[in-house]
C-alpha positions in Angstrom: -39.2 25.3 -7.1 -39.5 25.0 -3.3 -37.0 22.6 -3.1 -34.2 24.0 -5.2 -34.4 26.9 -3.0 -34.5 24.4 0.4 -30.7 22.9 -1.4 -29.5 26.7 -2.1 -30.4 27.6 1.8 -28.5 24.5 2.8 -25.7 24.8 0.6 -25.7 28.3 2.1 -25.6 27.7 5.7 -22.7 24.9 5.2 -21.0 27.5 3.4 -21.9 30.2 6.2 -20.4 27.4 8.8 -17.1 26.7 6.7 -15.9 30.1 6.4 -16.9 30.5 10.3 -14.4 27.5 11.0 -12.1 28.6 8.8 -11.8 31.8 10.2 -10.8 30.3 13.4 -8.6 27.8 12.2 -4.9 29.1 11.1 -3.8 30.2 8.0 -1.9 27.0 6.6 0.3 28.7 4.9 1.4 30.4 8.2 1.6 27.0 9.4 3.6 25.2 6.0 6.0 28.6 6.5 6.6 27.7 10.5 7.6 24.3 9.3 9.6 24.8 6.5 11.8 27.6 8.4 12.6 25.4 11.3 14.2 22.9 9.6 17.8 24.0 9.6 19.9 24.8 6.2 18.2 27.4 4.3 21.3 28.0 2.3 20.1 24.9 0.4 16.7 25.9 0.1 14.2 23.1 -0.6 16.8 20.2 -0.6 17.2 20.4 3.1 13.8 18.3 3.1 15.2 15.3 1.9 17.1 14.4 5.0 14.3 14.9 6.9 12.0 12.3 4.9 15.0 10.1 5.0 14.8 10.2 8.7 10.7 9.6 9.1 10.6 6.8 6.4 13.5 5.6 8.9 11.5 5.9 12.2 8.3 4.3 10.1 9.9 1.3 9.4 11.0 0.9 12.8 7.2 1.5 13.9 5.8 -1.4 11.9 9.0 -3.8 13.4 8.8 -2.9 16.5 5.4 -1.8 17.3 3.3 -4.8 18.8 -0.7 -5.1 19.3 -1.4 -8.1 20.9 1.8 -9.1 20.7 1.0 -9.4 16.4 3.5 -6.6 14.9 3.0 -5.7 10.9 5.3 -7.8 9.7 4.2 -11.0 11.2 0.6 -10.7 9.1 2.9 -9.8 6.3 4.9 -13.2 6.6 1.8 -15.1 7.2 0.0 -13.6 4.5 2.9 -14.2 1.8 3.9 -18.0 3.4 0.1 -19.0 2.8 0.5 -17.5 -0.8 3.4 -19.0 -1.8 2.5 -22.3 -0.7 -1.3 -22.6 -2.6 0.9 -21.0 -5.2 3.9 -24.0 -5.0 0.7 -26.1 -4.7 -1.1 -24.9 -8.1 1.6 -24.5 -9.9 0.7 -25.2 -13.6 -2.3 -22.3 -12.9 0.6 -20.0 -11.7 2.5 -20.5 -14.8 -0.5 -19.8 -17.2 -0.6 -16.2 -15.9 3.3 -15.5 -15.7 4.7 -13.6 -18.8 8.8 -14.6 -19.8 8.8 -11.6 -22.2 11.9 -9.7 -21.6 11.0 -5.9 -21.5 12.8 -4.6 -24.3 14.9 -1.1 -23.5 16.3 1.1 -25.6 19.4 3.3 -24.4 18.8 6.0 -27.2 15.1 6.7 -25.3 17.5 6.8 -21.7 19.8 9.0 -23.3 17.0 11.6 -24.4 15.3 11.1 -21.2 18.2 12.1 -19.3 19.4 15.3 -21.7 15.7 16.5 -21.2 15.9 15.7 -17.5 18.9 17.6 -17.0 18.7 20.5 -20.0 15.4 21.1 -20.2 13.1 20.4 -17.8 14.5 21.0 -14.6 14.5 24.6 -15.5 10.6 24.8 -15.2 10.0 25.9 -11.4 6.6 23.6 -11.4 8.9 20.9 -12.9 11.5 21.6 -9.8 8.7 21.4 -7.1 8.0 17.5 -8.9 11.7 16.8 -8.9 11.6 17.8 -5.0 8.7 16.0 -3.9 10.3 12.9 -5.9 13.9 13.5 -4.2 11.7 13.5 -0.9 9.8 10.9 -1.4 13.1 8.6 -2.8 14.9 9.5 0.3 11.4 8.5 2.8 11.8 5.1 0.6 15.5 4.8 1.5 15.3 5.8 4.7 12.4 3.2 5.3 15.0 0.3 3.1 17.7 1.3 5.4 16.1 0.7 8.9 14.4 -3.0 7.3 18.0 -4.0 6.6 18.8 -3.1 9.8 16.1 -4.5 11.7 15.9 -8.0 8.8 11.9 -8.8 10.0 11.8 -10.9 7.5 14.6 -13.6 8.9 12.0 -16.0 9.5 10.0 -16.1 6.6 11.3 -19.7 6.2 9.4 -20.9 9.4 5.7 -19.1 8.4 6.4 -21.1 5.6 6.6 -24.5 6.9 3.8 -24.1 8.8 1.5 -22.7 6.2 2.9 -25.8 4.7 1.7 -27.8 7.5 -1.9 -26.0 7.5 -2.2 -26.8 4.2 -1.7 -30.5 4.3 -4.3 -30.4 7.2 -6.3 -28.7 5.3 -6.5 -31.0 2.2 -6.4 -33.8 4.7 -9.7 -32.7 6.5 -10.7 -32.3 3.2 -10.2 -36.1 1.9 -11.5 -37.3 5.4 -15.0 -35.3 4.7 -15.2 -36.5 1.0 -14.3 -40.4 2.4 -17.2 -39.6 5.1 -20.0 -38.5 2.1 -18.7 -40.6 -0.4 -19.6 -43.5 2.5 -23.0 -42.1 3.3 -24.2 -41.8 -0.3 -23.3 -45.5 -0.3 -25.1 -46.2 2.8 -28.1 -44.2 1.6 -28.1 -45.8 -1.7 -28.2 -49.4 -0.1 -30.6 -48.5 1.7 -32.9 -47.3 -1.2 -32.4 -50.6 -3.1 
């Protein structure tokens, strides 16, 4: 009994210190409503966002080209990271194959069709529906706004070369590799003339 009420005092005191905090932190709601009315356009209400996640998925794929920490950027673990995968996957390739599927995915244009009369008919009526389709449009147009600035900026034009050398530090590898199994395969010989 003591220590229910020791977990009811605590609970109480967090809750006494959250609603102190919170009264001295702004209402985010003020905050959402400062945002959203100074972004120009309100004549086209909430599809004036779209541009603007257009414009930061822009600026956030130039961040990970062109920021550099120790002179490594996000793109260059990237290529490194896919070279050395595609090569132990070039390497095994009859284990690759295994797990591959060549199944066609099978569509249907009559389920397309529906899709798109309830899209446009039915649904997009609903205002919690609209609010979805929004924060899709928005997050579509961050995605294109992020495709647009890595065509622009092509990091990835010299995939080819992180592949040649994770090439080249795979062939080292698996030559270390024979070199150690040549060195024990010798001493168990040794040893074993020695034991006879």
């Amino acid at each position: 009994m003591q220590n229910n009420s020791i977990f009811y005092y605590e609970d109480f005191l967090l809750y006494a210190m959250f609603k102190k905090l919170r009264a001295k932190l702004p209402d985010w709601r003020f905050i959402a409503y400062v945002v959203a009315n100074s972004i120009p356009g309100k004549r086209l209400g909430n599809w004036r966002f779209p541009p603007v996640f257009f414009a930061a998925g822009f600026l956030f794929e130039i961040v990970l080209c062109k920021l550099r920490i120790n002179n490594i950027n996000f793109y260059d673990v990237y290529k490194r990271k896919q070279a050395q995968e595609f090569v132990l996957k070039k390497h095994h390739l009859d284990d690759y194959l295994k797990t591959v599927s060549f199944q066609s995915p099978s569509t249907s244009t009559n389920s397309v069709k529906t899709w798109i009369y309830k899209f446009i008919f039915l649904e997009i009526m609903n205002p919690v529906r609209r609010l979805f389709y929004i924060s899709l449009a928005n997050t579509v147009a961050f995605v294109i706004g992020s495709q647009t600035a890595h065509v622009w900026l092509n990091p990835m034009k010299d995939y080819k070369d992180f592949i040649l050398k994770a090439e080249a530090d795979y062939q080292a590898r698996q030559k270390e590799l024979e070199e150690v199994d040549e060195y024990l395969k010798q001493k168990r010989e040794d040893r074993l003339k020695q034991i006879s």
